[in-house]
C-alpha positions in Angstrom: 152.8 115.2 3.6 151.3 112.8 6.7 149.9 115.8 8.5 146.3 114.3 9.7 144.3 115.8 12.6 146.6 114.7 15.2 149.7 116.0 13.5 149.3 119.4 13.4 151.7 122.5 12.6 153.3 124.2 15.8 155.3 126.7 14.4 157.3 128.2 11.5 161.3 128.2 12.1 162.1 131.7 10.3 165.6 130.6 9.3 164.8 127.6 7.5 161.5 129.0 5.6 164.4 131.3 3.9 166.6 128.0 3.1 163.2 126.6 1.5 161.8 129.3 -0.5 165.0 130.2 -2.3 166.2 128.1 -5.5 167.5 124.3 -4.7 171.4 124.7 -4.5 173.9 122.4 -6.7 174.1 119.2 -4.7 175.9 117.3 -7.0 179.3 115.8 -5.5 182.8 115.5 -7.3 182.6 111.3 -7.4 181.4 108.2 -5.8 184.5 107.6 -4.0 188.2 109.2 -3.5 190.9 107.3 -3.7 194.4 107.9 -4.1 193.9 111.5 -4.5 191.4 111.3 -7.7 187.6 110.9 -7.7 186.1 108.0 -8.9 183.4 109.1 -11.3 182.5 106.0 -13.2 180.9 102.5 -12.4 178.5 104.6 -9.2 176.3 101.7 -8.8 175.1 102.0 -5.7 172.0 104.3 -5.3 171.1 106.8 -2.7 167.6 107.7 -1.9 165.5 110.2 0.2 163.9 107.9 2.8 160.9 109.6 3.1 159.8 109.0 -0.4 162.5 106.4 -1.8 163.5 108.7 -4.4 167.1 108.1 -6.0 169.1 111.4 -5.7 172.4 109.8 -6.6 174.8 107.6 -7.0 178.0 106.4 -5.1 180.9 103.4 -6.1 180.3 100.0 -4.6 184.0 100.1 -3.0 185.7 96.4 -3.4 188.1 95.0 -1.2 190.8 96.5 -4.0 189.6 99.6 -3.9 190.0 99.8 -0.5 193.5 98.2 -0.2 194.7 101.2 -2.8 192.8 103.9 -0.7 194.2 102.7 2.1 198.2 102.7 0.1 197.7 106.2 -1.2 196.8 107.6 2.2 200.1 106.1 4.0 202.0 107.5 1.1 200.8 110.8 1.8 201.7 110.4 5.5 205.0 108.6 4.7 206.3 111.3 2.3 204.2 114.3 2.3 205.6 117.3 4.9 202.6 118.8 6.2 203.1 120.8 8.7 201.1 121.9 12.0 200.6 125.6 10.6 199.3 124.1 7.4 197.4 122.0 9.0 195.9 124.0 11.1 195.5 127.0 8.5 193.2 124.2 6.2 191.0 123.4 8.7 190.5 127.5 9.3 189.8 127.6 5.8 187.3 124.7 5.6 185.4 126.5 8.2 185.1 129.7 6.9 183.9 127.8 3.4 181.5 125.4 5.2 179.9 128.8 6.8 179.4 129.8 3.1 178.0 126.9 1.9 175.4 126.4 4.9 172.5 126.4 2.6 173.9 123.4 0.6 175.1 121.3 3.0 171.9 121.5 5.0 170.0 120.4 2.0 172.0 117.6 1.6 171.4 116.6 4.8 168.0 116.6 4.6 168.1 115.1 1.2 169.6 111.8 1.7 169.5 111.5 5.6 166.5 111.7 8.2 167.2 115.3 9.7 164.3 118.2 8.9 165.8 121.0 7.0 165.9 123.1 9.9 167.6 120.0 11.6 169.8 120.0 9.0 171.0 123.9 9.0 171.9 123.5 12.9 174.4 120.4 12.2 175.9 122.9 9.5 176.9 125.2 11.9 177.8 123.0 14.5 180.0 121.1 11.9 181.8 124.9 11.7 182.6 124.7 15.2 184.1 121.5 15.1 186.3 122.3 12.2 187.4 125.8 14.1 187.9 123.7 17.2 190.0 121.1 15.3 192.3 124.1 13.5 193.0 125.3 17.2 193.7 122.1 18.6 197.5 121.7 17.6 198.0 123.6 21.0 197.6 119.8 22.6 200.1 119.0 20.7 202.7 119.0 23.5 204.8 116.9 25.4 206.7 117.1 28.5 210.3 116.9 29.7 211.2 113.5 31.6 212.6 113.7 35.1 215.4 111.1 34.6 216.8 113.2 37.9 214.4 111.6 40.1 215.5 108.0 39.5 218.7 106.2 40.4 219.3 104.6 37.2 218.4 108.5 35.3 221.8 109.7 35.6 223.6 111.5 33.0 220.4 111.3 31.1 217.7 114.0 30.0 214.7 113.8 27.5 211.5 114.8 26.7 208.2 113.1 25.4 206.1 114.5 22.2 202.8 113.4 20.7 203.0 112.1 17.2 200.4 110.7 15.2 200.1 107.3 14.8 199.3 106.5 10.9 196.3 105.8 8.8 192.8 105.8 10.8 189.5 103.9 9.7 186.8 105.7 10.3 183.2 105.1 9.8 180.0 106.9 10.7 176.3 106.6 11.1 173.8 108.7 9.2 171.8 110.3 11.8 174.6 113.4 11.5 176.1 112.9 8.4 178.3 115.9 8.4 179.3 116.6 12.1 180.1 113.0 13.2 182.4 113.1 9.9 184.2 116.3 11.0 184.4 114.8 14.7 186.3 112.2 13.1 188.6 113.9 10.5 189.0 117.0 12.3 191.1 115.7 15.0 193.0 112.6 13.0 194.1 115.6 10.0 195.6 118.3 12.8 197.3 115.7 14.6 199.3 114.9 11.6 197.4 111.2 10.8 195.7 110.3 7.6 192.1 109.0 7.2 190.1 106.7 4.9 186.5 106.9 5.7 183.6 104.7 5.5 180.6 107.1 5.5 176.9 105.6 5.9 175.4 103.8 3.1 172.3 106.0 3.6 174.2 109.4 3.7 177.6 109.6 1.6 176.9 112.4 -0.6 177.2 114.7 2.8 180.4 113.0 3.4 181.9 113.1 -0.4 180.6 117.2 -0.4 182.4 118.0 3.0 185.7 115.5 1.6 185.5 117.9 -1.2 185.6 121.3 0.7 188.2 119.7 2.7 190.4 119.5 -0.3 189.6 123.1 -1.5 190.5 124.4 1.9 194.2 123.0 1.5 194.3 119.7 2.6 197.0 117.4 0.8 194.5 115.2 -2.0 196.1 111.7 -0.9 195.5 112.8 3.2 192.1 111.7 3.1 190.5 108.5 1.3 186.4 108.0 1.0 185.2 104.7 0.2 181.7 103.6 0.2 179.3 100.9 0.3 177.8 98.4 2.7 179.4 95.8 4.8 182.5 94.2 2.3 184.0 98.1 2.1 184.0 98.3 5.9 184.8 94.8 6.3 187.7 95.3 4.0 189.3 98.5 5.7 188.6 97.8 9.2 190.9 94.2 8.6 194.0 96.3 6.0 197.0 95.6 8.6 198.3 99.0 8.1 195.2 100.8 9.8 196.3 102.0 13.4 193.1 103.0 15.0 189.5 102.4 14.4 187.4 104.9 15.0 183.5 103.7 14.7 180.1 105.1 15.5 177.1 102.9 15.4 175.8 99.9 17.4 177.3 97.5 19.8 176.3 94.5 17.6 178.6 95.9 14.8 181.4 97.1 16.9 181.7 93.5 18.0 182.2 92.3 14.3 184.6 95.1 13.8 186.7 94.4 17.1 186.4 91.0 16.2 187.7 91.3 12.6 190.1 94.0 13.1 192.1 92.4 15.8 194.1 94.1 18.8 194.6 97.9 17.7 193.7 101.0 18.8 189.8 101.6 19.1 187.8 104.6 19.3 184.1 103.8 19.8 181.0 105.7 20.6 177.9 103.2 20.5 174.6 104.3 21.3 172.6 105.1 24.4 169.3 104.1 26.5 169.1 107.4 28.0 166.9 108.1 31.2 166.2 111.4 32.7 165.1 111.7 36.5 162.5 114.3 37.4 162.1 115.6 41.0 159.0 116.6 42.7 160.6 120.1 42.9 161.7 120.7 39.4 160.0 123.4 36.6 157.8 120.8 35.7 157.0 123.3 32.6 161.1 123.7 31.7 161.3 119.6 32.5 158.2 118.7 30.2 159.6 121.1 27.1 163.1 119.2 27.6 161.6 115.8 27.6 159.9 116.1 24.2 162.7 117.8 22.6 165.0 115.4 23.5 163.0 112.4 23.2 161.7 113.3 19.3 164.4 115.7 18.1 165.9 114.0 14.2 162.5 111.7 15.1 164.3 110.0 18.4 167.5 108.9 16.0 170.3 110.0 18.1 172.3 108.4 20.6 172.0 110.7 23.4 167.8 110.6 22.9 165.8 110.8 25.8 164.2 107.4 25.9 163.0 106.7 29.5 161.6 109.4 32.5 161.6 108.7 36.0 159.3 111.1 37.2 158.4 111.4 40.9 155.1 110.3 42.2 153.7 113.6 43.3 153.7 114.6 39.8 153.3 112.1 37.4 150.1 112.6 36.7 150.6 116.6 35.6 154.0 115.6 34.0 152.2 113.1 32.0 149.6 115.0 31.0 151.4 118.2 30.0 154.0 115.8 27.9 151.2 114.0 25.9 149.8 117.3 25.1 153.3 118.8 24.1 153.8 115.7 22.5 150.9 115.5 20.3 150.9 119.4 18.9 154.3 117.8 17.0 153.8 117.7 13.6 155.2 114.8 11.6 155.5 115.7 7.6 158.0 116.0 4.7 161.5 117.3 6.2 161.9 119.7 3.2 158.7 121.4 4.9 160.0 124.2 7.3 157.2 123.8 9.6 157.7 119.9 10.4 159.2 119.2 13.6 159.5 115.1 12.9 160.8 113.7 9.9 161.0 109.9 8.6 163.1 107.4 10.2 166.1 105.8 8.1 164.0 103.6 6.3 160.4 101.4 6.5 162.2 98.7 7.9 163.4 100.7 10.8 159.7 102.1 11.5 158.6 98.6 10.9 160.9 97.7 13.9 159.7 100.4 16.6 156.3 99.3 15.4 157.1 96.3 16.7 159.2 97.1 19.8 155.6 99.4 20.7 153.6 96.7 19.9 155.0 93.8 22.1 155.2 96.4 25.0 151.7 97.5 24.5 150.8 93.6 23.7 152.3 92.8 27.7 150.2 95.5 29.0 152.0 98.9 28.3 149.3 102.1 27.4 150.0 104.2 24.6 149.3 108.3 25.2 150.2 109.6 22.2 151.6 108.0 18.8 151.6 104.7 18.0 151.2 104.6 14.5 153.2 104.5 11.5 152.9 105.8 7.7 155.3 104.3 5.8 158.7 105.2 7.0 157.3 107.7 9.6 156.3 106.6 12.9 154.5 109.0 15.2 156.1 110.7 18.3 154.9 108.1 21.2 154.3 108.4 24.7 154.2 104.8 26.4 153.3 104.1 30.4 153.1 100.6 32.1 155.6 99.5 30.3 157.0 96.2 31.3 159.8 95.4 33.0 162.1 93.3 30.6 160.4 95.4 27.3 162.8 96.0 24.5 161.4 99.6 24.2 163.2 99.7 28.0 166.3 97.9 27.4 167.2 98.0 24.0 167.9 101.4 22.3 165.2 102.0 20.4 166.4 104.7 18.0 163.4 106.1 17.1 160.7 108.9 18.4 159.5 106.3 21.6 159.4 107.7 25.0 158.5 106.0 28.5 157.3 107.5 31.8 157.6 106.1 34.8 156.7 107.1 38.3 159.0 106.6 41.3 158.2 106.8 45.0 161.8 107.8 46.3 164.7 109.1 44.6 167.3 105.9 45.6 164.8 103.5 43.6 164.9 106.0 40.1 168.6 106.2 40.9 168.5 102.3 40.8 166.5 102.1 37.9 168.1 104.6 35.7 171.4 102.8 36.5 169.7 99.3 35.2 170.7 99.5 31.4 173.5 98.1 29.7 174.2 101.6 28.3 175.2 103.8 30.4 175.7 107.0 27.6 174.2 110.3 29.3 171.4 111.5 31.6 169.9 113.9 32.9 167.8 115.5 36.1 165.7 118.1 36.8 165.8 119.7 40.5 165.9 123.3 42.1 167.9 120.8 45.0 172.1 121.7 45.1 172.2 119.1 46.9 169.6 116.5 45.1 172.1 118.0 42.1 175.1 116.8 43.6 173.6 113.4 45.1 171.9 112.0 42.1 175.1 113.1 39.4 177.0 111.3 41.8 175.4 108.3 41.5 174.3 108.1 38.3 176.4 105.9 35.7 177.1 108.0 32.9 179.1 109.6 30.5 177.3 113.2 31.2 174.9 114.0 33.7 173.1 117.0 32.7 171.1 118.7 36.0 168.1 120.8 34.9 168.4 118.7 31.6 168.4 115.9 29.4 170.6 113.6 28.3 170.4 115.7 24.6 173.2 118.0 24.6 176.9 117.9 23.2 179.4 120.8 23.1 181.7 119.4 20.5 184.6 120.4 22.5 183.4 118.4 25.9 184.6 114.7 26.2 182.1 112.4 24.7 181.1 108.9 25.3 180.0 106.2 28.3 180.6 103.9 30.1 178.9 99.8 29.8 178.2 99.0 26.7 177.9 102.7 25.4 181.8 102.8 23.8 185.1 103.1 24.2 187.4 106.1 24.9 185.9 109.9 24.2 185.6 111.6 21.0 185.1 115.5 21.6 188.1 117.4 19.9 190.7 117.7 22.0 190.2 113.8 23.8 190.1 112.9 19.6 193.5 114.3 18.9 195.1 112.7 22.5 193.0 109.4 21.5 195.0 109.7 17.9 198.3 110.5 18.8 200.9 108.4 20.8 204.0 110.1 23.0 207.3 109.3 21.8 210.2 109.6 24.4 213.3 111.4 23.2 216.1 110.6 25.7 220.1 111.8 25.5 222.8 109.7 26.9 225.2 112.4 27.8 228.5 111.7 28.3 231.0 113.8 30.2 
């Protein structure tokens, strides 16, 4: 669609040329909202629309602050009174995954329908999505406490008990659209098998995903009042982030917004996972070929709109220059078109006004003296992968997250110095360096501040089961399956008195 001379086709993904070439699935959803167990189907007034051309593809319910009260009162009835037990439970969440594998081809057009992923993007979140639904089914085995050794204390006699973990109510939570199906089921997976109930808030940009998966969800055998969907923009989450009888927020976005939410919401339990400024370190002894590959997939991959995007390279002096060179070359084969196209390897970014913004974080840099390699320019909602140099210090495409396809290089002279500079941003998500060095490994993972350090790699990969978050500004607490369901549960001591 914006191919020109620069933005050429690379290569054909097999797997998604056979999702494009067959007939458009259904992607109709059941309602624009769920509350109380019953789909809302009437007064949708809220559009949604394919950001790369702005065309409407459907409709969703404007939630009000009532509507959100009574999603929020038929979810805690469900939990109140419904017995639903851990082999039901867990037997639902089998089943959703074993649907969601069937319906791969229609989830990953809806992805790339409403949201920013490419198609072949879109297929891999589906069957990611499957893992964290099979991961969430098996997870009840956390679900375990320990007996308390009242023995070992003087005031413990004549006493014995044990601790369990018990869910602990109705839990907000509210996702970003970059992965509108996966961040959901990182969410819901863990809250439904420990025992909780949810209402979600999905993105305004991408709630058909969310409405489809709520759907399957259902199907699979989850109780119809266990889970609530409301949508809209800021009054819905405004609304359900303040309801007194929500236990734990669980939010993924930006730091500004989690400040209004912590802010509104008051002290209770918060999950958080908010964004990254990613750096990766590259020694004079890495693969430069392996390190230059990683780069550009991880700076450009979903067109840089992901929070664990690599955003700026430390590369050692000794080879910069090849390191540059081969990334601006890598860099500029990428082909930026429509993401229903199964040869384009960069979509659009969330909307014009977000492409309007990294034109203007690029500009100011390249305004203070920063050069552009590659990129630079944008078409509409698309913006062009871009490889920056000189940048700065103090530029925002260095210390804000930039969220879109925007990578930096920078040389270093000694390893402390990158260490030092990698270690400079108020997020402090993941990273990554590339060495054939054990001990370079060890030394610089040790040093780094970070959620993940990822040697002989970027800081672009998440195993769904690993814990995940950051430190600094980056979040609060760890999502990952497993560190969901402890984040979502509380012990409870059981103690007996016994008298003899």
């Amino acid at each position: 669609m914006y191919a020109s001379d620069q933005w050429v086709v690379t290569h054909e993904i097999a797997s998604s040329q056979e999702l494009v070439s067959d007939p458009l699935p259904d992607l109709s959803v059941p309602g624009g909202a769920l509350v109380g167990g019953s789909w809302q189907c009437h007064d949708l007034t809220l559009p949604v629309t394919d950001p790369e051309d702005g065309r409407v593809i459907g409709y969703v319910a404007d939630s009000t602050p009532a509507d959100v009260a009574a999603a929020v009162s038929g979810v805690l009835d469900s939990v109140s009174t419904e017995d639903w037990p851990l082999w039901a439970r867990s037997e639902s969440l089998h089943n959703a995954a074993r649907l969601l594998q069937e319906e791969t081809v229609r989830f990953a057009h809806l992805i790339a329908s409403e949201g920013v992923k490419t198609i072949a993007e879109a297929q891999r979140e589906v069957g990611r999505c499957v893992e964290t639904l099979r991961l969430s089914a098996e997870a009840g085995t956390f679900l375990k406490g320990e007996t308390i050794p009242f023995a070992a204390s003087r005031r413990g006699g004549n006493r014995v008990g044990w601790f369990t973990r018990e869910p602990v109510g109705v839990i907000a939570a509210l996702t970003s659209f970059n992965d509108p199906l996966n961040l959901v089921a990182h969410k819901l997976g863990p809250a439904l098998i420990a025992g909780n109930g949810v209402v979600l808030k999905p993105s305004d940009h991408t709630p058909l995903t969310a409405l489809a998966f709520v759907e399957l969800l259902l199907s699979a055998g989850v109780p119809s009042k266990r889970i609530a969907v409301v949508c809209g923009r800021a009054q819905a989450g405004q609304s359900l982030v303040t309801d007194p009888r929500i236990a734990l927020v669980s939010f993924t976005g930006g730091p500004a917004t989690a400040a209004r939410i912590t802010a509104a919401a008051g002290p209770r339990k918060m999950l958080m996972e908010l964004g990254g400024n990613n750096p990766t370190i590259v020694c004079a002894d890495a693969v430069r070929a392996h390190a230059v590959d990683a780069v550009v997939d991880g700076a450009f991959g979903v067109a840089g709109q992901n929070c664990l995007s690599v955003q700026r390279v430390y590369v050692d002096a000794s080879i910069y220059d090849e390191f540059l060179s081969e990334t601006v070359a890598r860099t500029s084969r990428l082909r930026v078109g429509s993401k229903h196209d199964a040869a384009t390897d960069i979509g659009p970014l969330v909307s014009e006004a977000e492409a309007q913004r990294v034109e203007e974080w690029v500009g100011k840099a390249v305004a203070d003296g920063a050069t552009v390699h590659a990129g630079g320019s944008r078409r509409g909602a698309f913006y062009e992968p871009t490889v920056l140099t000189d940048v700065p210090e103090g530029a925002q495409v260095l210390t804000g997250e930039i969220f879109g396809p925007v990578v930096t290089i920078i040389p270093f002279e000694d390893i402390a110095s990158a260490i030092a500079a990698a270690n400079e941003s108020d997020y402090a998500l993941q990273a990554g360096v590339f060495t054939q060095s054990v001990d370079t490994a060890f030394h610089v993972s040790s040093q780094l501040v970070a959620g993940a350090v990822v040697v002989n790699g970027t800081s672009d990969l998440r195993v769904d089961s690993m814990p995940f978050g950051g430190f600094k500004s980056s979040g609060i607490g760890r999502e990952g399956v497993q560190f969901a369901v402890e984040a979502m549960t509380e012990p409870k001591n059981t103690i007996f008195n016994l008298v003899s």
